[in-house]
MARVEXRO-942520 format. One record per residue (C-alpha): residue number from 1; x, y, z. Coordinates in Angstrom, 3 decimals, decimal comma. Layout:
N
nr | px | py | pz
NUM | X | Y | Z
...
//
This chain:
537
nr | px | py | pz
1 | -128,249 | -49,767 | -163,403
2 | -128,723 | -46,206 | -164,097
3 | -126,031 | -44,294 | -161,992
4 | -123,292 | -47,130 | -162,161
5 | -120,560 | -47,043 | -164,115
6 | -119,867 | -50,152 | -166,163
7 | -116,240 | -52,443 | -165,780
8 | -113,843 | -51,358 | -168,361
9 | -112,679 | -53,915 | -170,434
10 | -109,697 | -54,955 | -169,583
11 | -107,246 | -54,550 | -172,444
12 | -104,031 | -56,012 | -173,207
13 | -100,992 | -55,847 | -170,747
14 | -97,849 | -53,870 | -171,712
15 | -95,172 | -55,502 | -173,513
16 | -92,490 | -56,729 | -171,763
17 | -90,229 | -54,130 | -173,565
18 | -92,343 | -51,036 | -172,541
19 | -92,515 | -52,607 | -168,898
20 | -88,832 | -52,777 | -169,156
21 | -88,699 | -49,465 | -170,268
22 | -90,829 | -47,735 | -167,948
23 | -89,007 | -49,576 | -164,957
24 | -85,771 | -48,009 | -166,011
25 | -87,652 | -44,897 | -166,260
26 | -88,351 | -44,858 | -162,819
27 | -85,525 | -45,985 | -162,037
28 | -83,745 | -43,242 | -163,316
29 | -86,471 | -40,987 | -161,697
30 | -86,039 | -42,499 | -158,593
31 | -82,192 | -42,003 | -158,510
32 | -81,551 | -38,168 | -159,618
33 | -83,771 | -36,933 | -156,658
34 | -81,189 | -38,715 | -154,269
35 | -78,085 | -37,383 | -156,216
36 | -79,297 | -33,809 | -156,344
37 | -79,523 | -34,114 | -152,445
38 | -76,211 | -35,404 | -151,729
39 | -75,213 | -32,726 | -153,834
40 | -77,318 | -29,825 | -151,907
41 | -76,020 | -31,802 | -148,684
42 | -72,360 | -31,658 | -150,027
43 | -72,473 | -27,756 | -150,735
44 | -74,030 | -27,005 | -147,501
45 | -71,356 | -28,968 | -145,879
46 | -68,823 | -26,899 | -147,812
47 | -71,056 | -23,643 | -147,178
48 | -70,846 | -24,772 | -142,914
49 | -66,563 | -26,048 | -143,176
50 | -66,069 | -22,304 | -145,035
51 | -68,329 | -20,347 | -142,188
52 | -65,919 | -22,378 | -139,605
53 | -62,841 | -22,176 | -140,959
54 | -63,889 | -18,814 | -141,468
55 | -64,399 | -17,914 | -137,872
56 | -61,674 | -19,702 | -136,881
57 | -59,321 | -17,816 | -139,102
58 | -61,445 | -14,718 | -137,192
59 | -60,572 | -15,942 | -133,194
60 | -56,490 | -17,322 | -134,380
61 | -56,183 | -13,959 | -135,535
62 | -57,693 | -12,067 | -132,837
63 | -55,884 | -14,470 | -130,731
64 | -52,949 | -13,363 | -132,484
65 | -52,803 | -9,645 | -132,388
66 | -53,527 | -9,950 | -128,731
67 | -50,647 | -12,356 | -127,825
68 | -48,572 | -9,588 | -130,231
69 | -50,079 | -6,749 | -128,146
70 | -49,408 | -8,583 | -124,822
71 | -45,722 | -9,725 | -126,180
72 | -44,970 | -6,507 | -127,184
73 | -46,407 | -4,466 | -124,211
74 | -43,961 | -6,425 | -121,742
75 | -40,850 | -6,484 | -123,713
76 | -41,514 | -2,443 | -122,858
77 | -41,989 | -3,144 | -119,833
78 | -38,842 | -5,176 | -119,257
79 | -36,625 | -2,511 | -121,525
80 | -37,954 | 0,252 | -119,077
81 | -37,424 | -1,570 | -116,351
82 | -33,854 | -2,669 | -117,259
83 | -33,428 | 1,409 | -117,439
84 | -34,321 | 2,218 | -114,507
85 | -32,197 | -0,411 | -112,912
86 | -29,335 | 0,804 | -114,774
87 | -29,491 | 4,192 | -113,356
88 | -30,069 | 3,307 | -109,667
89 | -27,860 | 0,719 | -109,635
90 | -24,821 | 1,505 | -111,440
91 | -24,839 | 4,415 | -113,060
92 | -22,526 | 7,169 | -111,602
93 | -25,007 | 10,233 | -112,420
94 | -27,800 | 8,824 | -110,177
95 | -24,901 | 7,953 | -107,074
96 | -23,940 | 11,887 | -107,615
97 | -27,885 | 13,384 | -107,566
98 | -28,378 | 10,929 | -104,405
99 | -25,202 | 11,940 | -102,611
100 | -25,024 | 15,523 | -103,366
101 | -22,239 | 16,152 | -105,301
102 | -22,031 | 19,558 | -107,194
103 | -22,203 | 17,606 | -110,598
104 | -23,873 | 20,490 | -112,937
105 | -24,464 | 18,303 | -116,164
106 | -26,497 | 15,705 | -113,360
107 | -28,490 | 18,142 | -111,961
108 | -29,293 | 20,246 | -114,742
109 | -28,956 | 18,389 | -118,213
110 | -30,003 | 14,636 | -116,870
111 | -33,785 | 14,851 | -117,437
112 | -33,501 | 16,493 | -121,170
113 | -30,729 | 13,592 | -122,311
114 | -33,342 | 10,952 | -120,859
115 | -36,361 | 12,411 | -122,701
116 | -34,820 | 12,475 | -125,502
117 | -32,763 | 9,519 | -125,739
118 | -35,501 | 7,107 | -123,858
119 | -38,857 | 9,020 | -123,874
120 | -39,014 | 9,238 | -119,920
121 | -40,942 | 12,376 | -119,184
122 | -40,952 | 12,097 | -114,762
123 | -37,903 | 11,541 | -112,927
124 | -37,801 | 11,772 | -109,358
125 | -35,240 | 11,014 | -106,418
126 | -37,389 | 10,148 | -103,262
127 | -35,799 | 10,274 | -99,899
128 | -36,699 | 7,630 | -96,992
129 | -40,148 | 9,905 | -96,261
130 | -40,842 | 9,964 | -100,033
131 | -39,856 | 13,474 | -100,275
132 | -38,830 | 14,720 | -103,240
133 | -35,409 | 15,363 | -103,491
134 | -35,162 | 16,126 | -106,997
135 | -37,682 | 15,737 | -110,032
136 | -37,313 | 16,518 | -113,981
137 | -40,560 | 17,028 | -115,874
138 | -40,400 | 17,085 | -119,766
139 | -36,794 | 17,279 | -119,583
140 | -36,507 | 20,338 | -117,007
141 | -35,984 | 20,754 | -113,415
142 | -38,988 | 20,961 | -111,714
143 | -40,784 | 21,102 | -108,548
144 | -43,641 | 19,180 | -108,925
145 | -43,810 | 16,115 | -106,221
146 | -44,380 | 13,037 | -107,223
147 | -48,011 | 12,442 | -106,213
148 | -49,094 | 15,680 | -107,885
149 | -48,180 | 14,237 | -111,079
150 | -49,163 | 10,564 | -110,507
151 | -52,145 | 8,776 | -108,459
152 | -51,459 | 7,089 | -105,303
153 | -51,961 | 3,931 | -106,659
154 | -48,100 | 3,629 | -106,959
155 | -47,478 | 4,030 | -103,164
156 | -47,867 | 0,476 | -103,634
157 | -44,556 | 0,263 | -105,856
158 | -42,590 | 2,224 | -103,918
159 | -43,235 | -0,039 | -101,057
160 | -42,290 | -3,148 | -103,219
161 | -39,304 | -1,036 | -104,380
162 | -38,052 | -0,131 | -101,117
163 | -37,543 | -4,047 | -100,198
164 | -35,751 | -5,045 | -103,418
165 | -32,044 | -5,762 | -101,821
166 | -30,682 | -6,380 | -105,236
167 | -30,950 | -5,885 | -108,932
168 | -32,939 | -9,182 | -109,249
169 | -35,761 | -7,384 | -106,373
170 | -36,347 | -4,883 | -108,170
171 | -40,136 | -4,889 | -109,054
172 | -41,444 | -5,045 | -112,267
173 | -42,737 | -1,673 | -114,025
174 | -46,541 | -0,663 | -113,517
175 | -48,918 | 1,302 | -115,615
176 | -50,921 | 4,356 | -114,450
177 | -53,457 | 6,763 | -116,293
178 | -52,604 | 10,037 | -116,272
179 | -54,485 | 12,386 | -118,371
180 | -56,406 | 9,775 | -120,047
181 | -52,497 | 8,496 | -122,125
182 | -51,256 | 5,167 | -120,342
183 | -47,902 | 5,599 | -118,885
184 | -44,797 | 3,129 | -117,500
185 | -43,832 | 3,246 | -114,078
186 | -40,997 | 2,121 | -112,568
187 | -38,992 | 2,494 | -108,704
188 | -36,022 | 1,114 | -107,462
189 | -33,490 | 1,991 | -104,336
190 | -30,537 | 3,536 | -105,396
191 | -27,592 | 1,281 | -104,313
192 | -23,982 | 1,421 | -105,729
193 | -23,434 | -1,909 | -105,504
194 | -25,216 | -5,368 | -106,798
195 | -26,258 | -6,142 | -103,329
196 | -27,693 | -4,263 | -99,952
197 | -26,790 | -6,851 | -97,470
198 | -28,087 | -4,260 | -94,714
199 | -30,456 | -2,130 | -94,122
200 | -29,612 | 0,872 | -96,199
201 | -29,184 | 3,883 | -94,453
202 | -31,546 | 7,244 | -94,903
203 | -29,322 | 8,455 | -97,855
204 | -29,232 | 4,893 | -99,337
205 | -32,787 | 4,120 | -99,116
206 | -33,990 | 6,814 | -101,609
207 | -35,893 | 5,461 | -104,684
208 | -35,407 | 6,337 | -108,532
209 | -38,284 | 6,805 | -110,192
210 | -38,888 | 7,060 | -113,947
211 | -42,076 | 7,840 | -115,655
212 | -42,688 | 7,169 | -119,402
213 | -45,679 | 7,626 | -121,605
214 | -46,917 | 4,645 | -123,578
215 | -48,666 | 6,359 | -127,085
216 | -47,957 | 6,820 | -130,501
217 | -44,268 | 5,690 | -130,167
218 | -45,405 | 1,975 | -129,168
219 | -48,615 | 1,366 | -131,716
220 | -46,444 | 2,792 | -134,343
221 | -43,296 | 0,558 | -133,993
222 | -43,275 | -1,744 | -136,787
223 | -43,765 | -4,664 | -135,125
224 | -47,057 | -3,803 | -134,359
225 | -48,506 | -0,935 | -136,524
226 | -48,209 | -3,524 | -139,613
227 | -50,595 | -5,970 | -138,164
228 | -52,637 | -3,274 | -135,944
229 | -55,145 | -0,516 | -137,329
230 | -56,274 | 2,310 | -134,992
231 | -54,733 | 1,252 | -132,417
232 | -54,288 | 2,981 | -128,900
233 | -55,410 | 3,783 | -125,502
234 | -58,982 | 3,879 | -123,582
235 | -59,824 | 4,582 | -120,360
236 | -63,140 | 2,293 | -120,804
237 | -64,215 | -0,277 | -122,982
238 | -63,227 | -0,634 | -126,591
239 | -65,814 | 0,580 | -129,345
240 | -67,862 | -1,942 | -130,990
241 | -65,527 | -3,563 | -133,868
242 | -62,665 | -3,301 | -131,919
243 | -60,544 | -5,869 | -130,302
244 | -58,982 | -5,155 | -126,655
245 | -56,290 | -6,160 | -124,559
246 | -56,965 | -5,361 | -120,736
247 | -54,727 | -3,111 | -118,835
248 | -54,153 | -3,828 | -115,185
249 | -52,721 | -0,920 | -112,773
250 | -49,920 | -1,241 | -110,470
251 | -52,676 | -1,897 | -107,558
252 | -53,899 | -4,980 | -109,705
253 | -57,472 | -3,045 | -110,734
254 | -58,519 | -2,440 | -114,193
255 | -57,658 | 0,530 | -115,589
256 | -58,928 | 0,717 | -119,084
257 | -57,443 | -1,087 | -122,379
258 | -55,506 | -0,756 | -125,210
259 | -57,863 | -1,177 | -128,444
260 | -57,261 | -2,394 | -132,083
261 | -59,494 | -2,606 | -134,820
262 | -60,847 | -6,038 | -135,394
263 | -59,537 | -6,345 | -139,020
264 | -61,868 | -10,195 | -139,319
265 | -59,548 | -11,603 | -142,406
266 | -61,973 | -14,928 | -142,255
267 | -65,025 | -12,455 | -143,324
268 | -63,309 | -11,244 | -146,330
269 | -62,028 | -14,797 | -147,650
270 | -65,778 | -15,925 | -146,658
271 | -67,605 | -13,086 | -148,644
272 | -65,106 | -14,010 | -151,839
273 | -66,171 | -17,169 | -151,788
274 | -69,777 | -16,876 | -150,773
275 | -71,015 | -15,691 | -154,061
276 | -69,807 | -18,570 | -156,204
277 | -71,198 | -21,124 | -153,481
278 | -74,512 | -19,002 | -153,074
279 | -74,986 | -19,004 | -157,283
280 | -74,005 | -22,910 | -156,570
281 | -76,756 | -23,435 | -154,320
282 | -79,177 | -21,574 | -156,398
283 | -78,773 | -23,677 | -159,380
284 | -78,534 | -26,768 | -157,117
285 | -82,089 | -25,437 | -155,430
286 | -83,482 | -24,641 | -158,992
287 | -82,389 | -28,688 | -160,097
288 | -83,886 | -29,127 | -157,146
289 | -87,353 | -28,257 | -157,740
290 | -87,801 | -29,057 | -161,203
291 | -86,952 | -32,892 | -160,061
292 | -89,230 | -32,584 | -157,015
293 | -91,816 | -30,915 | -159,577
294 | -91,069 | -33,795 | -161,385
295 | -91,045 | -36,601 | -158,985
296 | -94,053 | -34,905 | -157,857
297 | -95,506 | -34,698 | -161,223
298 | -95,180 | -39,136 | -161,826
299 | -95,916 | -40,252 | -158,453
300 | -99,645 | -37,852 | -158,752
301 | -99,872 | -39,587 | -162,057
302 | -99,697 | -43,304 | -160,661
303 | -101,645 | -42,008 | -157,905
304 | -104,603 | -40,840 | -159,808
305 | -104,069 | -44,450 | -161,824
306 | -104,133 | -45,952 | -158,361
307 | -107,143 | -44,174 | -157,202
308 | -108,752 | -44,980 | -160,695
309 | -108,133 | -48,533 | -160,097
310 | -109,509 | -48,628 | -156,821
311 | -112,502 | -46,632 | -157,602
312 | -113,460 | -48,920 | -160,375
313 | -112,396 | -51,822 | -158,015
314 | -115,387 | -50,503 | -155,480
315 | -117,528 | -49,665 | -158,130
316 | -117,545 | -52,877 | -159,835
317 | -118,297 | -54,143 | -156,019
318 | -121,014 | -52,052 | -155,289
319 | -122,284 | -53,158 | -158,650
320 | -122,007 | -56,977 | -158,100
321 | -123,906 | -56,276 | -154,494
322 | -126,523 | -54,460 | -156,383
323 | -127,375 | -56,972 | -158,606
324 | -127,221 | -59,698 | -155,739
325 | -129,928 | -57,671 | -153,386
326 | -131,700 | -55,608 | -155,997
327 | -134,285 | -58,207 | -155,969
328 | -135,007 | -56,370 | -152,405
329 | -136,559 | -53,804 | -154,613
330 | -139,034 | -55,543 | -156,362
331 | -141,394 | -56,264 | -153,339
332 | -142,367 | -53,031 | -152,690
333 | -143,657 | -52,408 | -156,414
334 | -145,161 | -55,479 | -156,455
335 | -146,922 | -55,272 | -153,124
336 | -148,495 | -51,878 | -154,020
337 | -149,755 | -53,419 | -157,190
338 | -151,132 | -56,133 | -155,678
339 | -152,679 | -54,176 | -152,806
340 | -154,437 | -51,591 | -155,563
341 | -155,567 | -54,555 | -157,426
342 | -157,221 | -56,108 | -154,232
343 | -158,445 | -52,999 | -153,511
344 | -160,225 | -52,617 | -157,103
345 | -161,702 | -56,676 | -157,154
346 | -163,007 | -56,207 | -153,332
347 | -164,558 | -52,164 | -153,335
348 | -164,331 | -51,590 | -157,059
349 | -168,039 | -51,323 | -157,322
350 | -168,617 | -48,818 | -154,416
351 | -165,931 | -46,531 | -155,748
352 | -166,104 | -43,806 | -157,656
353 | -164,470 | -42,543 | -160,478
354 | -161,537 | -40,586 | -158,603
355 | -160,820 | -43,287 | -156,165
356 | -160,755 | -45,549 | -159,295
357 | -157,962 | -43,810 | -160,579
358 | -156,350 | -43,151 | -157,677
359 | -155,701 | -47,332 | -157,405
360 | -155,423 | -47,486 | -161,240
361 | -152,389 | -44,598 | -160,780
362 | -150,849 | -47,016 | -158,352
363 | -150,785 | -49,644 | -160,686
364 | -149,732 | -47,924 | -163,171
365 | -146,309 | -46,404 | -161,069
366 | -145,717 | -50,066 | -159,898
367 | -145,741 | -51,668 | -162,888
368 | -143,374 | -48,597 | -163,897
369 | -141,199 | -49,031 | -161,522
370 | -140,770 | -53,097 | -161,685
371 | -140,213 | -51,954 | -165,781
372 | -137,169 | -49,619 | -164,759
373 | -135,900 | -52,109 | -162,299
374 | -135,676 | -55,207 | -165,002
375 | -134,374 | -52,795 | -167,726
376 | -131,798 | -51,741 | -165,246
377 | -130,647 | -54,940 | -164,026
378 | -130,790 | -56,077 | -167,980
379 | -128,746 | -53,256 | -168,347
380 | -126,123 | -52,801 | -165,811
381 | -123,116 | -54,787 | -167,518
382 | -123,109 | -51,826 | -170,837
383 | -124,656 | -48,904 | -169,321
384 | -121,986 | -46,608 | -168,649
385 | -122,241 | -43,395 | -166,872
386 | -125,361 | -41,979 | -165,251
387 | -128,898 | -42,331 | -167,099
388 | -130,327 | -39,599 | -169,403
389 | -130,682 | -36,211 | -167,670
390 | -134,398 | -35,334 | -166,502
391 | -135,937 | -32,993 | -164,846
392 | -137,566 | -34,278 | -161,275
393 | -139,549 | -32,576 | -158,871
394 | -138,256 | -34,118 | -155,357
395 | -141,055 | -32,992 | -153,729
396 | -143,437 | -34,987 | -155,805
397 | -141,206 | -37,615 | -156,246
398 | -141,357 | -38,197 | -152,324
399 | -144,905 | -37,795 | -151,936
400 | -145,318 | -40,621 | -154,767
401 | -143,098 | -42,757 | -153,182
402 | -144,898 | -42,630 | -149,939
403 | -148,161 | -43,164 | -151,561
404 | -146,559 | -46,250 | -152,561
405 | -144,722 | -47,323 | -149,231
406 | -148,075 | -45,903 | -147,115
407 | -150,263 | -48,480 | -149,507
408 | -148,052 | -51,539 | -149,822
409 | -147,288 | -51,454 | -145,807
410 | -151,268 | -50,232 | -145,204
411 | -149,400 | -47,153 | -143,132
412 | -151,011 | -45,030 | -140,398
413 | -147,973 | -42,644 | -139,964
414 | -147,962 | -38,805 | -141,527
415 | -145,761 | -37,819 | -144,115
416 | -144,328 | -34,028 | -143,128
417 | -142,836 | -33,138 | -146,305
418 | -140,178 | -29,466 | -146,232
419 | -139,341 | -28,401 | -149,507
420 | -136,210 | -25,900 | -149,169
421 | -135,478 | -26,453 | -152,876
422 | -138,616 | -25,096 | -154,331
423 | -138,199 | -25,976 | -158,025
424 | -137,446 | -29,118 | -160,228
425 | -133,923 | -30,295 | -160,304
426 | -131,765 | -31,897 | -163,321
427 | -130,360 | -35,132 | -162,998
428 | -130,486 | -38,404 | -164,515
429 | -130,405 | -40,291 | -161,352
430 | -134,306 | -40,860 | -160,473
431 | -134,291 | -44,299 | -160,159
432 | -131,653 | -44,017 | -158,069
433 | -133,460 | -41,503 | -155,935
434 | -136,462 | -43,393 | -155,894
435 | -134,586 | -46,368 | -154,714
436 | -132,843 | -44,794 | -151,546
437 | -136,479 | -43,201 | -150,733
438 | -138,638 | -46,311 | -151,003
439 | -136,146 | -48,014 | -148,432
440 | -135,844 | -45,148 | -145,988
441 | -139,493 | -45,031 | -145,783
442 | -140,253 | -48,518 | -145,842
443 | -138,026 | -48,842 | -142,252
444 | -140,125 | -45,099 | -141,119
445 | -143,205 | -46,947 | -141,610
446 | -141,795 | -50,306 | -140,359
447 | -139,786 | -49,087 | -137,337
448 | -141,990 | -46,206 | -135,894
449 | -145,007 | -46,769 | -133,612
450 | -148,428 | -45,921 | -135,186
451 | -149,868 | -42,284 | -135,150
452 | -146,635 | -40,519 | -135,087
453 | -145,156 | -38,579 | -138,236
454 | -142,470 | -39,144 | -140,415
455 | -140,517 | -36,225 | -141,410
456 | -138,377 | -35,641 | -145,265
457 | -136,762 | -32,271 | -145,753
458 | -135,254 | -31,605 | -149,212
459 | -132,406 | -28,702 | -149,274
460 | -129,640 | -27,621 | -151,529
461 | -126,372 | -25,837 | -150,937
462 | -122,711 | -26,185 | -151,391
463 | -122,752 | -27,382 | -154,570
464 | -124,997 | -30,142 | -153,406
465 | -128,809 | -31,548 | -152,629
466 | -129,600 | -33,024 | -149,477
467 | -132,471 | -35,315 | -148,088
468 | -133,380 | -35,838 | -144,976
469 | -135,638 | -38,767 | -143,629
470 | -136,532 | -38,841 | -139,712
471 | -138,809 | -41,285 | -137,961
472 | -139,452 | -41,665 | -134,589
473 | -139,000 | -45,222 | -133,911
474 | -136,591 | -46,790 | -130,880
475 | -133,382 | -44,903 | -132,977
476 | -129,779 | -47,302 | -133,586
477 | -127,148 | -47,066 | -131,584
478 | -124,267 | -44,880 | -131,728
479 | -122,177 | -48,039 | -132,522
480 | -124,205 | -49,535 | -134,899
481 | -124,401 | -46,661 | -136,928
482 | -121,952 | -48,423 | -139,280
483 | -123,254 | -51,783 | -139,268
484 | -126,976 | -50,981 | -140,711
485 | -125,548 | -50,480 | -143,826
486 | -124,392 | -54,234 | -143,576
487 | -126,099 | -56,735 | -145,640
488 | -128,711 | -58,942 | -143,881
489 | -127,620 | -57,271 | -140,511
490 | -130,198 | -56,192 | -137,904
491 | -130,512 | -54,846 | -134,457
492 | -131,429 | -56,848 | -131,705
493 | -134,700 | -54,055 | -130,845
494 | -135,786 | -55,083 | -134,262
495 | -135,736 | -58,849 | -135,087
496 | -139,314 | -59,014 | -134,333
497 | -140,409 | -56,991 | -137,288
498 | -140,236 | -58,495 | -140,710
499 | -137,193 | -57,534 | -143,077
500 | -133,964 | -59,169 | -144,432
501 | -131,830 | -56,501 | -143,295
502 | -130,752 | -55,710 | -147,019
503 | -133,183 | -52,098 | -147,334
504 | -130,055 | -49,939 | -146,227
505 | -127,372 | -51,579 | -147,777
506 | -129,578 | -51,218 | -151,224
507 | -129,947 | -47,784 | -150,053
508 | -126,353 | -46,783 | -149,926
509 | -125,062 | -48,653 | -152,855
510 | -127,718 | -46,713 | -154,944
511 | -126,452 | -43,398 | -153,600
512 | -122,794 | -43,885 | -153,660
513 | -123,909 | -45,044 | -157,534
514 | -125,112 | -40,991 | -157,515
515 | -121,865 | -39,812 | -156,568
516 | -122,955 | -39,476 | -153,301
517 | -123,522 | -41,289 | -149,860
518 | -126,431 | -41,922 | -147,132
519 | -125,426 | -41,763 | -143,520
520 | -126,972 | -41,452 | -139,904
521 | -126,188 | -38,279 | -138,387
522 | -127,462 | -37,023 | -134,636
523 | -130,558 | -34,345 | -134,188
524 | -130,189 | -33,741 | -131,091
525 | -133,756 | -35,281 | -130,293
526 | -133,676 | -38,532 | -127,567
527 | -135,586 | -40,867 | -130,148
528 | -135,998 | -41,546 | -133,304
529 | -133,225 | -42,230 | -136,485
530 | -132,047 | -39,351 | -138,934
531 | -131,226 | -40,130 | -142,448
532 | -129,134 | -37,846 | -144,807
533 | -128,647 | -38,501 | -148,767
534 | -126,249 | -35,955 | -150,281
535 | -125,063 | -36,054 | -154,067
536 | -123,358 | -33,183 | -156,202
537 | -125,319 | -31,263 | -158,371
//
């Protein structure tokens, strides 16, 4: 029938060679997709084990530098400590500047020898009150007391020094800012012997205090200045980039840090590294898409084979139901004919010459129509692809058809006919079109009381033409919206009226045969049943 394709001859299978072939194919297809992933999967593994190892090279070595720092800061500690404990404690020089003695190189010489043989810039001798007994500054005899020069956070040592009853007691050196450069402190009693067993007495209980500044000659000992750049001293936090070791006063607060550059040795063995990996991962990513393209590529192809298969599969269907129900078809012909020729043996003398030919013209369009149904049916196993291209006027086209329907079914409804198109279409699909038509207004004229109108609107847009057919009969269900299109199905508000129940199902095969489809869609309206046909230019 004109509009349906015809079956495709089935032709012979593929040898079992090329089947073989073609599985391997796919086979082969099917397996470098999953080895170009475990690749991808392997070097982003690597890429993630490098980025660790990397930062972990980044937090040992940080780790590192600030045991190295912390390692090195009290073995100064200890050293200065040890120094002051060997001048209260045993050596002679500190006895003589406690006791009085008129010992010139003591009093005078002491605090240049100690600056420049151990870097200690403050000494003082307290007395029991914390006097100042005597003091060197920068190597020279000065006056300057000792909490003029240093904050009174070391009261606090002092006090710890005066209980320490033996070399073992005495406390361990503090830090102290002083002019934004950390310094050592350290305080002991001044006892010539190993032990105080009593109390000391006011000239025994004085204190030795030494003061030493902690810069340049401490970040650049070799020990540390090899595996430390720009380091030194802050009062606040380090700079950004820098790594920091916290620096604790002698009253236990916070008071500032000593800073390092953070030197990152996993960032430089990760960026030598990155660029072969990254060029890796390109090429990988490049493999990548040309097998996806490619993957891509075959499983469209045996998708569009698929799809081929199953559209020729429905057509073939909706073929074999057309040719089982297109015998619907031939009543309505038929029972126009019949009703003109009635018409013409019962009135034909009292008519005149147009009403004549009015009944004639029916005749005529019947037998027309019953000619392109037979040829059609003869023809649907070898006509392939839609029927010769035509020009068709919808508008009369519809109007014909009604005149048909309205005489065969001896209709009282109105035909309201909106043309949006305006001008004759192309298309080879008429019989088609006349098909769908005859059926939709066969159930208008069926279905809808007497008196009221049936409306057809023709329109065209988006690449495709529309039709319209409403009555304004008792309307189908939202549910059995699909089921109407069933062959031999009916509603229950219907089984009084005559009908098979094959009309839509003839419908919709013949306008799926266009390339298009007929449904029921909603018009808002309470009654009443809206039919759309759409097909592609």
């Amino acid at each position: 029938m004109t509009g349906l394709s015809s079956i495709a001859p089935e032709g012979a299978s593929p040898s079992r060679l090329t089947r073989t072939r073609r599985r391997a194919a796919r086979r082969r297809r099917g397996l470098l997709l999953p080895i170009l992933l475990l690749v991808a999967l392997t070097l982003v593994a690597v890429a993630f084990a490098l980025y660790w190892g990397a930062r972990e090279l980044n937090e040992s070595q940080a780790r590192a530098q600030e045991s190295l720092v912390s390692a090195s800061l009290d073995a100064r500690r200890e050293a200065f400590r040890d120094l002051v404990v060997d001048y209260a404690w045993w050596d002679e020089v500190i006895y003589v500047l406690d006791v009085g003695l008129d010992e010139r190189w003591a009093r005078e010489e002491l605090g240049h020898y100690l600056l420049e043989a151990f870097g200690v810039t403050g000494i003082w001798v307290l007395g029991p009150e914390d006097q100042t007994k005597i003091a060197f500054v920068e190597g020279a005899r000065s006056e300057v007391e000792l909490f003029e020069r240093l904050p009174g956070t070391v009261r606090s040592l002092l006090n710890a020094a005066r209980q320490g009853r033996s070399i073992e007691a005495v406390p361990p050196v503090g830090f102290v800012a002083v002019e934004g450069r950390l310094h050592m402190v350290g305080a002991s009693i001044i006892s010539p012997f190993a032990e105080v067993g009593e109390p000391p007495s006011a000239e025994s209980a004085s204190l030795l205090v030494f003061m030493r500044p902690l810069d340049e000659d401490f970040f650049q000992s070799p020990s540390l200045e090899s595996f430390l750049e720009d380091a030194g001293f802050a009062e606040g936090p380090a700079a950004a980039g820098y790594l920091d070791l916290e620096i604790m006063g002698v009253d236990g607060q916070a008071i500032g840090c000593i800073f390092w550059r953070n030197q990152r040795p996993g960032d430089d063995l990760l960026w030598s590294v990155a660029p072969l990996l990254f060029g890796a991962l390109l090429i990988l990513a490049f493999l990548l898409i040309l097998a996806v393209r490619r993957v891509e590529a075959v499983v469209s192809h045996e998708g569009r084979l698929s799809v081929s298969l199953d559209h020729e599969r429905q057509r073939r269907e909706d073929k074999s139901r057309f040719v089982s129900m297109v015998s619907h078809e031939l009543r309505t012909p038929l029972q126009a004919v019949g009703a003109a020729a009635d018409a013409l043996d019962r009135y034909g003398e009292h008519m005149d010459r147009t009403e004549m030919r009015e009944e004639i013209e029916t005749i005529r369009r019947g037998v027309d129509a019953l000619a392109g149904l037979v040829d059609d049916v003869l023809l649907i196993g070898k006509v392939d692809g839609e029927g010769k291209v035509q020009s068709i006027d919808l508008a009369h086209l519809c109007s014909a058809v009604w005149r048909e329907v309205a005489t065969a079914l001896k209709a009282n409804q109105e035909l309201r006919l909106s043309d949006r198109i305006g001008a004759p279409i192309e298309s080879g699909a008429q019989v088609m079109l006349h098909t769908v038509l005859s059926n939709l207004l066969q159930n208008a004229v069926k279905y809808a009381p007497e008196g009221t109108a049936v409306e057809v609107d023709l329109a065209k847009g988006q690449g495709r033409y529309e039709i319209s057919v409403r009555d304004f009969g008792p309307g189908i269900r939202h549910e059995d919206r699909e089921a109407v299109f069933e062959p031999y199905w009916r509603a229950d508000c219907v089984l009084g009226t005559s009908g098979a129940g094959l009309g839509l199902s003839v419908a919709r095969a013949a306008a799926r045969s266009m390339g298009g489809d007929l449904t029921i869609e909603p018009d808002g309206l309470d009654r009443g049943t809206r039919f759309v046909l759409r097909w592609p230019f």
